[in-house]
C-alpha positions in Angstrom: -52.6 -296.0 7.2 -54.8 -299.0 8.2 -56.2 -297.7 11.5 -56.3 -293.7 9.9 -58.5 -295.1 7.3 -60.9 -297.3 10.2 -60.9 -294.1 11.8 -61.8 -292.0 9.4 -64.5 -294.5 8.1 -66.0 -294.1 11.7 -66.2 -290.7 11.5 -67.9 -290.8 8.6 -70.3 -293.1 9.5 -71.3 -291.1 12.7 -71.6 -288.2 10.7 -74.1 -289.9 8.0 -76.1 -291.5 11.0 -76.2 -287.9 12.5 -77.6 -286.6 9.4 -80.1 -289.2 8.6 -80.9 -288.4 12.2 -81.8 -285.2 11.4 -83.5 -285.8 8.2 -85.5 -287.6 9.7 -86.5 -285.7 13.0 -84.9 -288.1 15.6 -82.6 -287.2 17.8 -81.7 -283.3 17.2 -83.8 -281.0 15.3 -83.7 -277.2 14.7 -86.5 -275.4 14.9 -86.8 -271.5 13.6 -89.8 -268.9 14.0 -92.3 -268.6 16.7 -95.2 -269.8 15.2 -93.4 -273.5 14.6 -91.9 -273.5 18.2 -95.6 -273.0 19.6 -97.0 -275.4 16.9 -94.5 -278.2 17.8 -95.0 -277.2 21.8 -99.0 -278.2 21.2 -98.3 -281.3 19.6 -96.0 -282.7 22.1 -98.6 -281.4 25.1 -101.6 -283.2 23.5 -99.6 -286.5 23.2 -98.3 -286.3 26.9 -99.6 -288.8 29.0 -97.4 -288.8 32.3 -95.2 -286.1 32.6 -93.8 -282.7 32.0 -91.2 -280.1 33.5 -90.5 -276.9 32.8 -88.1 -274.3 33.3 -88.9 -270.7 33.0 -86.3 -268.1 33.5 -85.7 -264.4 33.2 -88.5 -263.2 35.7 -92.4 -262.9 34.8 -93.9 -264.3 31.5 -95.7 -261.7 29.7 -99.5 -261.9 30.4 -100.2 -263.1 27.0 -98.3 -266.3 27.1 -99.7 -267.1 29.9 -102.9 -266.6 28.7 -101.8 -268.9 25.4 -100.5 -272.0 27.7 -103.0 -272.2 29.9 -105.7 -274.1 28.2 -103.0 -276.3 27.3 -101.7 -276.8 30.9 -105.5 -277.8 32.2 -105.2 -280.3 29.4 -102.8 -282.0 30.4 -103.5 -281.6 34.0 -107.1 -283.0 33.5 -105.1 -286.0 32.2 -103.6 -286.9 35.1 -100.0 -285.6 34.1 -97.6 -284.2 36.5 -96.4 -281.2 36.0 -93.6 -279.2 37.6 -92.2 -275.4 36.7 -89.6 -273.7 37.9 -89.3 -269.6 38.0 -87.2 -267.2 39.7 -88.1 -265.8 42.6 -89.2 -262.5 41.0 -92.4 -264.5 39.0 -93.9 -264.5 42.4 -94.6 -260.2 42.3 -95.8 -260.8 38.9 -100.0 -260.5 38.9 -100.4 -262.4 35.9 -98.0 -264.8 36.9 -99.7 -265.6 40.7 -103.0 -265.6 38.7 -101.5 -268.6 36.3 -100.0 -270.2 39.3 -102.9 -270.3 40.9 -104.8 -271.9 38.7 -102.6 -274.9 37.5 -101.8 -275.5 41.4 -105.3 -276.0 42.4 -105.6 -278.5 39.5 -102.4 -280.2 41.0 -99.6 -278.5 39.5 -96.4 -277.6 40.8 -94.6 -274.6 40.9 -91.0 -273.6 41.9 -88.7 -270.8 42.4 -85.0 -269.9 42.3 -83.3 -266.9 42.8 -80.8 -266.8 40.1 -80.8 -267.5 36.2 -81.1 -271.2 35.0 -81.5 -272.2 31.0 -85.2 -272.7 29.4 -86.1 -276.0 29.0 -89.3 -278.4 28.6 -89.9 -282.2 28.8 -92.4 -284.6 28.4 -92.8 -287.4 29.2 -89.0 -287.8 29.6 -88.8 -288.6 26.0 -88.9 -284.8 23.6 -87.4 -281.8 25.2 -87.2 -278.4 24.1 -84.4 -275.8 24.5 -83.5 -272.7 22.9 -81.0 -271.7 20.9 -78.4 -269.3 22.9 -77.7 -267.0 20.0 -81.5 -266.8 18.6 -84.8 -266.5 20.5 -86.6 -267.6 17.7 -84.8 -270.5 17.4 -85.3 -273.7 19.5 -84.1 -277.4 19.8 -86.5 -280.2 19.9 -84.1 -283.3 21.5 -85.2 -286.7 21.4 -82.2 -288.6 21.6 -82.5 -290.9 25.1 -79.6 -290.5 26.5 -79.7 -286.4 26.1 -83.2 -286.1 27.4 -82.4 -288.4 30.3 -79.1 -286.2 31.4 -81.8 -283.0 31.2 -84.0 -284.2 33.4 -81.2 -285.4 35.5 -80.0 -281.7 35.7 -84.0 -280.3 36.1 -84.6 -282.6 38.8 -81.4 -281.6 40.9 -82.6 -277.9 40.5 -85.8 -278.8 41.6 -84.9 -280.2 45.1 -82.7 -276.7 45.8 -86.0 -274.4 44.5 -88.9 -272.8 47.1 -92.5 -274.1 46.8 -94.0 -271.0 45.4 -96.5 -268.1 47.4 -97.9 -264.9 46.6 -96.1 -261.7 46.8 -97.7 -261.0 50.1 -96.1 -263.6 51.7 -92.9 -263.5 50.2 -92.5 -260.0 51.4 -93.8 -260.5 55.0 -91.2 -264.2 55.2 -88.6 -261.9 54.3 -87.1 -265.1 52.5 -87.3 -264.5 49.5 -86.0 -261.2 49.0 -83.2 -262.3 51.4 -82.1 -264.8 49.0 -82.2 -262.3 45.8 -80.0 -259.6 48.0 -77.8 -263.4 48.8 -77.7 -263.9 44.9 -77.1 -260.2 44.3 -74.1 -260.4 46.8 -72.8 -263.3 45.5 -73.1 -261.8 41.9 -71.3 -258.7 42.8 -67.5 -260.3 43.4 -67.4 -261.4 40.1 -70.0 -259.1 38.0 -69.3 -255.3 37.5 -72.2 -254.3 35.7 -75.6 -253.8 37.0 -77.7 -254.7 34.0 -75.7 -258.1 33.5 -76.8 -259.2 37.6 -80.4 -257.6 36.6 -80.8 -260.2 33.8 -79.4 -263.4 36.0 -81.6 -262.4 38.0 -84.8 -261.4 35.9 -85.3 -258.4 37.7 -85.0 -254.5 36.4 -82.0 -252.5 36.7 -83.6 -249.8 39.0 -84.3 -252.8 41.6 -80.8 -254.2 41.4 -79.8 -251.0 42.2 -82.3 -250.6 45.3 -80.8 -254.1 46.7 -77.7 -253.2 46.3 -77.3 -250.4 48.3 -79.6 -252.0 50.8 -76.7 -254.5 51.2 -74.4 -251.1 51.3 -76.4 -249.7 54.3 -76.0 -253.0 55.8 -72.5 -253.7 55.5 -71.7 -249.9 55.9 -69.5 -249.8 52.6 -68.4 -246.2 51.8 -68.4 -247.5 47.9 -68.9 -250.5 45.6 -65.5 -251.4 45.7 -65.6 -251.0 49.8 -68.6 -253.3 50.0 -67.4 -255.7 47.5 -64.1 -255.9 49.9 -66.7 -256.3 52.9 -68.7 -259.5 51.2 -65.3 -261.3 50.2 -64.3 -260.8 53.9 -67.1 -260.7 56.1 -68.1 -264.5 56.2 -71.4 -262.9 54.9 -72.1 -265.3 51.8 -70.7 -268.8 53.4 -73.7 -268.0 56.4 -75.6 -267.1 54.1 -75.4 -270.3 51.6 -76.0 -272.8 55.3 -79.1 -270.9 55.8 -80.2 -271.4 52.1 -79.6 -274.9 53.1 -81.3 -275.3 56.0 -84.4 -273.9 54.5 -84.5 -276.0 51.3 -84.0 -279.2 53.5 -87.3 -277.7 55.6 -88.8 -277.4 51.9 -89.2 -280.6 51.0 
């Protein structure tokens, strides 16, 4: 009964730290509606002194959240702070986006892509991060509990040694590279995903262009059928030669 009653008083005095912690704006907080999120995103830019790295998924931002972090971005920028983003590799045939990239990257940004879906996330100054809420889009998490922030951008800068220094659509269509490695993703994607629209989203593209890769892939493998060229990836060797060349580029990368 002794050591039940120790327990419990633990528990309960983890659960009152966590909700002073809370109270109080350390550590966790929840944050809902847009207009917050972006409010709260300001602030921290304006106080960040040294760094911050972002992680953009699902494709191209839409021009006009582009247009809203941009002044913000040469803010920071103009104060010396190192900035790094991550897209996926299907930013890159976004206009708006190459137009953004552009302009950060001559004021000494850097910019990243990947070919298949990672979480949203942003840090500064390794101390407040920012993540959103799975089941709500209006809904985000400001972190600033150490040892949290420190295992995100742990797990940002492992991702950032595996992404491809980013160039315009022209030359990712003329390297071939990078639509290589969204047909690799796509490949990979197929064994284990049946629907099209779910592989679109991982991979921030549309439907009609997951559709064009993959029978691309068919003509190239000959498969008579999606279950024939799924049969064809598993045993072809395709995807393990495919994952060493990935390799050997990113080591060329960096």
């Amino acid at each position: 009964m002794g050591q039940v009653r120790a327990g419990l008083t633990q528990l309960w005095e983890v659960q009152e730290a966590l909700g002073k912690s809370s109270e109080s704006g350390d550590g966790l907080r929840r944050i809902t509606g847009l207009r917050e999120i972006n409010a709260l995103l300001t602030a921290a830019a304006s106080e960040c002194r040294q760094s911050v790295a972002t992680a953009q998924p699902r494709g191209p931002r839409q021009p006009e959240v582009l247009e809203q972090a941009l002044p913000r971005d040469i803010a920071m920028l103009g104060r010396g702070v190192r900035m790094r983003t991550i897209y996926q590799h299907t930013a890159r045939f976004s206009a708006p986006t190459q137009a953004y990239v552009e302009k950060v990257t001559a004021l000494g940004g850097e910019v990243r892509t990947l070919a298949e879906f990672f979480e949203r996330l942003i840090v500064f100054d390794r101390t407040v991060a920012f993540i959103p809420d799975p089941e709500d889009q209006e809904t985000a998490v400001m972190i600033r509990d150490p040892a949290v922030v420190a295992f995100l951008v742990g797990a940002f800068d492992r991702v950032w040694l595996t992404a491809v220094p980013f160039s315009s659509a022209y030359e990712s269509r003329t390297e071939d590279g990078i639509v290589l490695a969204i047909q690799q993703s796509i490949a990979r994607l197929l064994l284990h995903e049946e629907k099209d629209a779910a592989i679109a989203r991982r991979l921030g593209i549309s439907e009609r262009n997951c559709r064009g890769h993959i029978a691309k892939l068919m003509k190239r493998l000959g498969a008579r059928n999606r279950t024939h060229l799924g049969y064809l990836l598993a045993s072809s060797g395709l995807l393990t030669a495919d994952a060493g060349a990935d390799r050997d580029e990113s080591d060329q990368s960096l």
